[in-house]
N, C-alpha and C positions, 0 to 999 in steps of 0.2 A: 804289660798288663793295662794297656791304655783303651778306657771307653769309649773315648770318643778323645779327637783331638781336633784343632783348628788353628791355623797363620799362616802367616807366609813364608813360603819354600820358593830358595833357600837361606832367607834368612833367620835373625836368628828372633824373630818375633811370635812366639807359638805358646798354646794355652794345652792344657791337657786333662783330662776328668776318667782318674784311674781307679785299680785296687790293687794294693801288695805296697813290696817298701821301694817300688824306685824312687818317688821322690817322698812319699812322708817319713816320717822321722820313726816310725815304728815298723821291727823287723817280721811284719805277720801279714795277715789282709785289709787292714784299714782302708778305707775309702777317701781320696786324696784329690785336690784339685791344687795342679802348679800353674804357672802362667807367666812369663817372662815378657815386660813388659818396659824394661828397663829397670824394674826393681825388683825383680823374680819372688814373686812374694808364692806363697806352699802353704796352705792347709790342709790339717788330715784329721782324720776319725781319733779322737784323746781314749785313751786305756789300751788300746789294741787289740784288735780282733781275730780269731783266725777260724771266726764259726763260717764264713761265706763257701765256703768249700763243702760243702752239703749236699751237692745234689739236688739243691731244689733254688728256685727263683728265686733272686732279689730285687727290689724295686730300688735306684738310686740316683738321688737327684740332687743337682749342685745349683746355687745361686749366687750370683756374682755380683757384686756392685756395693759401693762405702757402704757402709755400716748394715750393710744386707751379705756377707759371705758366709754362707752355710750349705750342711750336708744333715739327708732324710735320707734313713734306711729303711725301707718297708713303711714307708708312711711316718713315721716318728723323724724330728730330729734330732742327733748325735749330738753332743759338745766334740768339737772343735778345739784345735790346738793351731796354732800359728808357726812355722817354723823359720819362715823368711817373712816380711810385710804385717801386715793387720787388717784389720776389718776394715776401717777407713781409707781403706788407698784406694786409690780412683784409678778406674778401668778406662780411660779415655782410651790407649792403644790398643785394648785387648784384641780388639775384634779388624780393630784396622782396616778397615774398608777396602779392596784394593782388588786389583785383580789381579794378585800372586795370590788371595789368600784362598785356603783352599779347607776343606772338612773332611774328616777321616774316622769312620766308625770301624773301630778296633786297634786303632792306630793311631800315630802321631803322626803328622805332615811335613817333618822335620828328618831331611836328608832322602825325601821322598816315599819316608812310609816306615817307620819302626816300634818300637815296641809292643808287639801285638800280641792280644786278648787272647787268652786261650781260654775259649768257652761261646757261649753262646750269646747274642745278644739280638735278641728278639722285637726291639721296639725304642728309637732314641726319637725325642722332641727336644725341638728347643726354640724358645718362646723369645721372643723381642720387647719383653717386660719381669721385673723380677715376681714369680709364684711366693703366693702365701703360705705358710701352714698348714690353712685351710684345705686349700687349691691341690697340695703334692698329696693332702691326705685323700683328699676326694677323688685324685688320678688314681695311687696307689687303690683305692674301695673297688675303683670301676674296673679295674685290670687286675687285680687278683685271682680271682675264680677262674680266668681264662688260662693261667700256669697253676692250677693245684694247689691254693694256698685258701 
């Protein structure tokens, strides 16, 4: 159930921005970002959800970086739960510069391609600065109408 994922294969340095319980701590459709970076820190959507299974689009969008890690469902941000790590750990590795490192929409990069999405995924960005609020609300405004919402 992995949205997108990103590191390097085959080591064991890889990030992942999901929904379902592989890695959060809730047994339903939460919206999850894991990352193993040497300190495998997991955050997921807090209460548990299992309304994503609808039938109709959702907008979902992670931010990463100390005291910025957070997830916006449909334009709104969720509370957050912590299950490995905290807000404040620092992403130096994440992203790893390198030239194993590789990106995977629907998948993870890890063991050359696993976990994958079953559904549809119509539209990934990903930005080389952390999104506002503002910013994920104003993405979600502008791409709405385009999926029926």
């Amino acid at each position: 159930n992995i949205m997108v994922g990103w590191g390097e294969d085959p080591q064991n340095f890889y990030s992942n921005f999901g929904i379902g319980n592989w890695f959060s701590g809730q047994p339903d459709e939460s919206i999850w970002v894991g990352y193993n970076n040497g300190s495998n820190t997991i955050f997921y959507e807090a209460g548990g959800h299992s309304k994503y299974n609808d039938n109709n689009w959702h907008h979902a969008v992670a931010t990463i970086g100390p005291n910025n890690h957070r997830i916006y469902v449909d334009g709104s941000q969720v509370t957050t739960v912590f299950q490995n790590g905290a807000d404040t750990d620092s992403v130096t590795n994440i992203f790893r510069e390198s030239s194993t490192v590789k990106v995977f929409v629907g998948a993870r990069p890890y063991q050359g391609g696993s976990g994958f999405f079953n559904g549809n995924i119509p539209q990934v960005r990903i930005y080389d600065r952390i999104l506002t609020a503002t910013e994920v609300s104003q993405n979600f405004n502008a791409t709405k109408s385009k999926y029926g919402l």
